[in-house]
C-alpha positions in Angstrom: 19.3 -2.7 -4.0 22.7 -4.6 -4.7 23.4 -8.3 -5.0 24.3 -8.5 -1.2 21.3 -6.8 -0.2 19.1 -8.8 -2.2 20.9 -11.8 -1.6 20.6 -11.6 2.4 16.9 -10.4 2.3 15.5 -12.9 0.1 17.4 -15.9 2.4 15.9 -13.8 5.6 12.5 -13.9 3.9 12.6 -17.7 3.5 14.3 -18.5 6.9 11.3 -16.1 8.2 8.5 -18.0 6.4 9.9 -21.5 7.2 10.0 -20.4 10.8 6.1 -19.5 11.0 5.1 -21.3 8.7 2.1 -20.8 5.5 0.5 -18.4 7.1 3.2 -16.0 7.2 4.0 -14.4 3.8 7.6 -12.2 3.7 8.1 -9.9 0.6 11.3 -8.0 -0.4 10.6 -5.0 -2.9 13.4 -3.2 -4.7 12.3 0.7 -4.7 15.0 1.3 -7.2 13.8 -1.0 -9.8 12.7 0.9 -13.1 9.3 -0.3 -13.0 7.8 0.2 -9.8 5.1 -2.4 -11.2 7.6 -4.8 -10.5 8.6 -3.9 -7.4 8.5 -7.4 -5.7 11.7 -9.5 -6.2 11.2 -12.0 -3.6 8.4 -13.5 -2.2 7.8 -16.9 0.6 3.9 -18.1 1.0 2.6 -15.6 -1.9 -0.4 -17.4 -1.5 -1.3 -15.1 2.0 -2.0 -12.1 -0.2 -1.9 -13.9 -4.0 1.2 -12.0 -5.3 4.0 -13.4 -7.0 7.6 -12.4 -8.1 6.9 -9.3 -10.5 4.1 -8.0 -8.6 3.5 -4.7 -6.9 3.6 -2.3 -5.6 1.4 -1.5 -2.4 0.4 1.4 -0.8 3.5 1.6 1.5 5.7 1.0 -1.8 4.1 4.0 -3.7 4.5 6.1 -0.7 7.9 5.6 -0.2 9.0 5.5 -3.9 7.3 9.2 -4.4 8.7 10.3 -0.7 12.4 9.4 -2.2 15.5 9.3 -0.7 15.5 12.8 0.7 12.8 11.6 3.2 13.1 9.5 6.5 10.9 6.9 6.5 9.8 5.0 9.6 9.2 1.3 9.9 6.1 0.1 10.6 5.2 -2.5 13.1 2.5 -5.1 13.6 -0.3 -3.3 12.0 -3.6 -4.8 10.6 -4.1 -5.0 6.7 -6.3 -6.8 4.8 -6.7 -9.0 1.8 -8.9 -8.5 -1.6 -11.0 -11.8 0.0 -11.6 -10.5 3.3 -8.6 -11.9 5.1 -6.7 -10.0 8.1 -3.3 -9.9 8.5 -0.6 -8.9 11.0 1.8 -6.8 9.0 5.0 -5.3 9.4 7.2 -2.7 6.9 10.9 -2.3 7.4 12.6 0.0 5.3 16.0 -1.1 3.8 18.8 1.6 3.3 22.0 1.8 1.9 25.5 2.6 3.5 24.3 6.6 2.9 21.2 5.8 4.5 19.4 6.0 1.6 15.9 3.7 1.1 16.5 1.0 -1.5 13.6 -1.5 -0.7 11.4 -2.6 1.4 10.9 -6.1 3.5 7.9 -7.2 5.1 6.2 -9.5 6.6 2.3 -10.5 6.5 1.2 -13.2 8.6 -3.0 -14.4 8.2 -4.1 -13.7 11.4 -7.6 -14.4 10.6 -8.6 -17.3 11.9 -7.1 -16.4 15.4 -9.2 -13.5 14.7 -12.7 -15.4 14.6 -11.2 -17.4 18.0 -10.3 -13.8 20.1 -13.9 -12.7 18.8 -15.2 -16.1 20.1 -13.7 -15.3 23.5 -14.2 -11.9 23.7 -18.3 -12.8 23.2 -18.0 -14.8 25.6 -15.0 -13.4 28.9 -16.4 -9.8 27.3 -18.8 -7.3 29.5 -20.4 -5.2 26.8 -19.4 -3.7 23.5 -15.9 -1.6 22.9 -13.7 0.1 20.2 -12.1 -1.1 18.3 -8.1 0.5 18.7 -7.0 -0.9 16.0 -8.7 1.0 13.5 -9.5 -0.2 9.9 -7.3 -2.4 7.9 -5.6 -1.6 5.4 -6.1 -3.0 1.7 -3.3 -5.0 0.2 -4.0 -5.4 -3.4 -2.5 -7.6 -6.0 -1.7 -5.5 -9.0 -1.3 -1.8 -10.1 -4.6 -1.9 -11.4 -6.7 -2.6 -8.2 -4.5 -0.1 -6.6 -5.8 2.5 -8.4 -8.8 1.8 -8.2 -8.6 1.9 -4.2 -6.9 4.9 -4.6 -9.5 6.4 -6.7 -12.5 5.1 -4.5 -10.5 6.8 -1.5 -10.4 9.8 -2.9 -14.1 9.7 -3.5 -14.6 8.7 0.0 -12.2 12.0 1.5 -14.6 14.0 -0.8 -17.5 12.4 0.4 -19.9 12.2 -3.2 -19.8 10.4 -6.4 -17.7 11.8 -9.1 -20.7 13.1 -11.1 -21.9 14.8 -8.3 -18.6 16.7 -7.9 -17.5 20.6 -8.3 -14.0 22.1 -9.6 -13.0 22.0 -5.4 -14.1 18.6 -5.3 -12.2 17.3 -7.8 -9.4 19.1 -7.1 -9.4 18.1 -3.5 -9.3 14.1 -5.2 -6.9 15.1 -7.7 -4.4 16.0 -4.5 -5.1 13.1 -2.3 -4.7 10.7 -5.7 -1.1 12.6 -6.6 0.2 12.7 -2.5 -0.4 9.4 -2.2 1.5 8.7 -5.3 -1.5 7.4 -8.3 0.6 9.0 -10.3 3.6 7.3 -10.8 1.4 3.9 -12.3 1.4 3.7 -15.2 -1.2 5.0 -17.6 -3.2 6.6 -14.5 -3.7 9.7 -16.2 -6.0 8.6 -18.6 -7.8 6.5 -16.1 -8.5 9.3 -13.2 -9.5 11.1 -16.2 -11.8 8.7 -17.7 -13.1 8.3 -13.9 -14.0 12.0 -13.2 -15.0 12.9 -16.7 -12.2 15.5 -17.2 -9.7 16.0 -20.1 -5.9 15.5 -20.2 -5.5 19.2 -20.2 -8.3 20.1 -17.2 -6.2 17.2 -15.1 -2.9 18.8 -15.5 -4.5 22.4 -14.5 -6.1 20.6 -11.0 -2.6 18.8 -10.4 -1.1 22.1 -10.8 -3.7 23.7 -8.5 -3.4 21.2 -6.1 0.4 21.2 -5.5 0.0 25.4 -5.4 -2.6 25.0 -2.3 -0.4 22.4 -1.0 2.3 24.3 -0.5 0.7 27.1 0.9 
């Protein structure tokens, strides 16, 4: 991002949390920072999620840092995530691009929505006629550092397989190794040795699923 970029985003995330006030949280993330475990270069209400300046990235980050500039990404609008604590949030993802319409951060927005949450429940119980879906589907995780977002990642990959690592064949592991390098684990740092570590596989034996996995991929 450049200086007027950054300069306009980070006033638009204050103006934007003075606005709505302490429950609303708005983030700026430079994709083209060279360590996308910095990613966040702006932040109003950190306290929402409990990141700071310096934190990052999140899932939306890793994805679009590994989709790259060659890819058109698409905002995302007032969808539910959650917090490490339980909390739910409205969020929304708007991709920032530069004059070649190229991706160079990220701003969003994340307002705590929980406690209006508990009062639509309370209503619902009682204006309600019997139990529904849910269309909103599961919230997504934020997390506060590169670390807990590998782990998610890991534990979601376990979950697509559907058994415990020690419980898993070559296909298994293979099938996690892909879901942990398209959803971009691989760009944290030191998550090699970690997934590794995690599955009880060598250096070597990951390298050979990653290559298997992107060869199925693309057929």
């Amino acid at each position: 991002m450049d200086a007027s970029q950054i300069d306009f985003y980070t006033r638009l995330a204050h103006g934007i949390a003075a606005q709505f006030g302490s429950n609303c949280e708005t983030v700026v993330h430079d994709l083209e920072t060279s360590d996308p475990a910095r990613s966040i270069i702006a932040i109003e209400n950190g306290h929402v999620t409990g990141r700071a300046v310096g934190d990052g990235p999140s899932h939306v980050v890793l994805e679009a840092i590994k989709a790259g500039s060659v890819h058109k990404l698409s905002d995302r609008l007032a969808y539910l995530t959650k917090t490490s604590d339980g909390r739910i949030l409205r969020s929304t993802t708007v991709f920032i691009r530069n004059a070649e319409g190229r991706t160079t951060g990220i701003f969003g927005i994340n307002y705590d929505i929980t406690m209006l949450s508990a009062a639509a429940d309370a209503l619902s119980s009682l204006t309600g006629t019997g139990p529904g879906d849910d269309p909103t589907g599961e919230p997504e995780p934020i997390v506060r550092n590169v670390a807990d977002l590998l782990d998610d990642l890991i534990e979601q990959s376990v979950e697509l397989v559907g058994k415990p690592a020690a419980l898993m064949n070559k296909d298994d592991r293979v099938r996690a190794i892909r879901y942990l390098n398209d959803t971009g684990a691989f760009l944290i740092t030191k998550s090699g040795p970690k997934v590794c570590k995690y599955f009880g596989i060598s250096k070597y034996t990951l390298y050979s699923y990653l290559d298997e996995a992107k060869g199925s991929g693309e057929e």
